[in-house]
C-alpha positions as CSV (number, residue, x, y, z in Angstrom):
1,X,139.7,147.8,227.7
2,X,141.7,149.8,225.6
3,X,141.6,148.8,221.5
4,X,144.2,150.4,219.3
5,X,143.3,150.2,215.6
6,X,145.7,150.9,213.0
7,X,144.6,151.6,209.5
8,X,145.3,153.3,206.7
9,X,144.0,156.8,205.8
10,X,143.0,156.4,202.1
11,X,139.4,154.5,202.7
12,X,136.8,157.3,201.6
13,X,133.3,157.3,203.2
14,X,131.0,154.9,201.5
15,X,133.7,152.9,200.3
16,X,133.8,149.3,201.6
17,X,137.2,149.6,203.8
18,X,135.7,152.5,205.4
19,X,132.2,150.7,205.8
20,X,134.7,147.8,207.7
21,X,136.3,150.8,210.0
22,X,133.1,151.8,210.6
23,X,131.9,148.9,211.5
24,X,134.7,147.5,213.7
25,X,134.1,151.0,215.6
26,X,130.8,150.3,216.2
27,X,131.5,146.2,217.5
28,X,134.3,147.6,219.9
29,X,132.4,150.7,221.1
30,X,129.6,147.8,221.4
31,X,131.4,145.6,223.5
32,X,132.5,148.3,225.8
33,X,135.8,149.3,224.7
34,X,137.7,152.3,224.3
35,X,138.9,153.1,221.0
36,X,142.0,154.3,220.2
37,X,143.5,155.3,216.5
38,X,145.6,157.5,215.0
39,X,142.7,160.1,214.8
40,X,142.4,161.6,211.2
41,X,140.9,160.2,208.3
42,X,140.2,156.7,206.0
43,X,140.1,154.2,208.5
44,X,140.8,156.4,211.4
45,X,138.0,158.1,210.9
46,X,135.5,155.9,210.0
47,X,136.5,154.2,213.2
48,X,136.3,156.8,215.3
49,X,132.7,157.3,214.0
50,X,131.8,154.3,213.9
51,X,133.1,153.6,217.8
52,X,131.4,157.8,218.5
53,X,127.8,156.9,217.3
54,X,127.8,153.6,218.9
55,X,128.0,155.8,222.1
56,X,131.7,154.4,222.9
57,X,134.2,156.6,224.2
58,X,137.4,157.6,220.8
59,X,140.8,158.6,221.4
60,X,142.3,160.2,219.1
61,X,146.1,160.2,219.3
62,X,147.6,163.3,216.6
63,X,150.8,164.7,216.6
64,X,152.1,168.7,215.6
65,X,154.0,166.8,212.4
66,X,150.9,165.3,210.9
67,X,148.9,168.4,211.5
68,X,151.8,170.7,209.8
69,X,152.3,168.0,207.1
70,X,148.3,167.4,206.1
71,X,147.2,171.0,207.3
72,X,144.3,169.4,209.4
73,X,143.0,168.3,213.2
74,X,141.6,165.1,214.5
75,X,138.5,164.4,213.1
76,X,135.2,165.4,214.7
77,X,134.3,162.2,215.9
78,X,137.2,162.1,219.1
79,X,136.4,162.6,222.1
80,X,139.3,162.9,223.6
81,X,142.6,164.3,221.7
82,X,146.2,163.6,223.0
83,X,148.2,165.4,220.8
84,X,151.7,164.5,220.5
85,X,154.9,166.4,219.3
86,X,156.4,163.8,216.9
87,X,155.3,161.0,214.5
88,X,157.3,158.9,216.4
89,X,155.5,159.9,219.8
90,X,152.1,159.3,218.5
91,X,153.1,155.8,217.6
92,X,154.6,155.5,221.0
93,X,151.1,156.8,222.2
94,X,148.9,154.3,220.3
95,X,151.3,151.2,221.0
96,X,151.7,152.2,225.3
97,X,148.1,153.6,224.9
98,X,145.9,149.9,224.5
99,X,145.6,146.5,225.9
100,X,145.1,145.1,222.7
101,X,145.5,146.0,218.9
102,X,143.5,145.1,215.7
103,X,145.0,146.8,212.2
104,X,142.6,147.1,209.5
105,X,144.5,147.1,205.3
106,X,146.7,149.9,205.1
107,X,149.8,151.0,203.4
108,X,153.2,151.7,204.8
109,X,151.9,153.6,207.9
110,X,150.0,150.7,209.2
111,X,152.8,148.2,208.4
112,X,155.1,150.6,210.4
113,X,152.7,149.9,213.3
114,X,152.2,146.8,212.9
115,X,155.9,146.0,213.0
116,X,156.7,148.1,216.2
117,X,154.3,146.9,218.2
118,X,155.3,143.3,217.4
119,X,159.1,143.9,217.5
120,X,158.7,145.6,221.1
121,X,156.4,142.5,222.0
122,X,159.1,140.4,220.8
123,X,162.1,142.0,223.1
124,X,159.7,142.5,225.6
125,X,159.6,146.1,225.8
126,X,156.5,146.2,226.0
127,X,153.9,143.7,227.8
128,X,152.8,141.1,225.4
129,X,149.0,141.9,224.2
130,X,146.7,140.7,221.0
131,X,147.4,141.9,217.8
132,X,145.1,140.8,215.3
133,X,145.2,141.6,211.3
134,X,142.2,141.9,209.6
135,X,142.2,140.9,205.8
136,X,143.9,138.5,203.5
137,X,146.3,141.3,202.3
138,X,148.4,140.9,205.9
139,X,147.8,137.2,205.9
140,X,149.2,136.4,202.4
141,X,152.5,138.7,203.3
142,X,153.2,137.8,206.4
143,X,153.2,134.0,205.0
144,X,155.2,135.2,202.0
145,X,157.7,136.6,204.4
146,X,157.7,133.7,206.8
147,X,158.5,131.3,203.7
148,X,161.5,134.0,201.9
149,X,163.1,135.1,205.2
150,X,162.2,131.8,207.3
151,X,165.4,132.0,209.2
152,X,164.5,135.5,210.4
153,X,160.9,134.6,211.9
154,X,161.2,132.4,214.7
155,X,157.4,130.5,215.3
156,X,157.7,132.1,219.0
157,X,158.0,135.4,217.6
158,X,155.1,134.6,214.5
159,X,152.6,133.3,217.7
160,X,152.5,137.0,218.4
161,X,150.6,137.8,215.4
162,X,146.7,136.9,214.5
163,X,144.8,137.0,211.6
164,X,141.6,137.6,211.1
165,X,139.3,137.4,207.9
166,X,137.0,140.0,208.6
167,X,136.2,142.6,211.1
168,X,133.6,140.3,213.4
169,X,135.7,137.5,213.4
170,X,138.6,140.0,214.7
171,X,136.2,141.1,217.5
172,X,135.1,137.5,218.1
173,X,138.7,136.4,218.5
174,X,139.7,139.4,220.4
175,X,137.3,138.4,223.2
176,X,138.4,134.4,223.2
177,X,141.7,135.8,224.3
178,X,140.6,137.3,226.9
C-alpha cells in the first residue's frame, strides 16, 4: 500500500520529531509499504530515511516552485522522484498518490494538507481513505475547532479524521482499518 505522510520541514536530525519521522519510516517501510512524502527535509526527510534504511521503497513527490524557492532537490534518501510543476500539483500528487495518509506535527504546510485531503474526502472527490494525526497538537485543535465552529463540522465529516498519540499507535491503527 501506498502511505502518504505529511509533516513539517523544521524537525532537525537528532531532534525528537525527526527521531518520530524516522521512526514511522522505518514501521511503514517495515510493514511493507510504500512511502510517500513531500521529499525534502524535517520530517520529510527523516521519513524518507527512515522508510530508505529499513529497505522500503520512498517517493519523493517535489515540485520546480519548492526547488526555486528553497534552492534544493529531494533529499538523498528517495528512490523515486516525481517532480511536479506547481505547489499545488505536488499536493495533488501526494493526496491521488496513497491509499492512506498519516501527518506527523507540522505548521501551516501540513495543515494545508491535512485539510485538502479531508475536504476532497468529504465532497467525494476523492475515494475515502485513512487519515490519521499523530500528536496531541492536531487532536487539541481539531477539538477546539469542533467546539467554536460546531455548526460547521458535521460528525459525518469529523469520522473522516483519526488521531493517533504516537507514531506506533498510528501504524497499529492504520492496519485495524484495513
Amino acid at each position: 500500500m501506498n502511505v502518504t505522510v505529511f509533516g513539517g520541514s523544521y524537525p532537525k536530525e537528532g531532534s525528537p520529531a525527526y527521531l518520530e519521522g524516522y521512526q514511522l519510516g522505518q514501521l511503514l517501510a517495515g510493514s511493507g509499504h510504500t512511502v510517500l512524502t513531500g521529499g525534502y527535509i524535517g520530517t520529510m526527510e527523516a521519513v524518507s530515511r527512515g522508510a530508505n534504511e529499513a529497505g522500503g521503497h520512498v517517493i519523493g513527490v517535489t515540485c520546480q516552485e519548492i526547488d526555486h524557492w528553497r534552492n534544493s532537490g529531494a533529499n538523498a534518501w528517495v528512490i523515486e522522484e516525481r517532480k511536479m510543476q506547481t505547489l499545488r500539483q505536488r499536493l495533488d500528487g501526494l493526496i491521488d498518490g496513497c491509499d492512506a495518509a498519516i501527518a506527523l506535527p507540522g505548521g501551516p504546510g501540513t495543515l494545508t494538507e491535512i485539510s485538502l485531503m479531508w475536504n476532497l474526502m468529504i465532497v467525494d472527490a476523492i475515494p475515502r481513505k485513512p487519515l490519521i494525526l499523530v500528536g496531541e497538537g492536531w487532536k487539541r485543535m481539531m477539538d477546539q475547532a469542533y467546539a467554536d465552529l460546531s455548526d460547521y463540522f458535521r460528525e459525518n465529516q469529523r469520522n473522516l479524521l483519526k488521531f493517533s498519540p504516537d507514531v506506533q499507535s498510528a501504524v497499529k491503527q492504520l492496519s485495524e482499518i484495513l
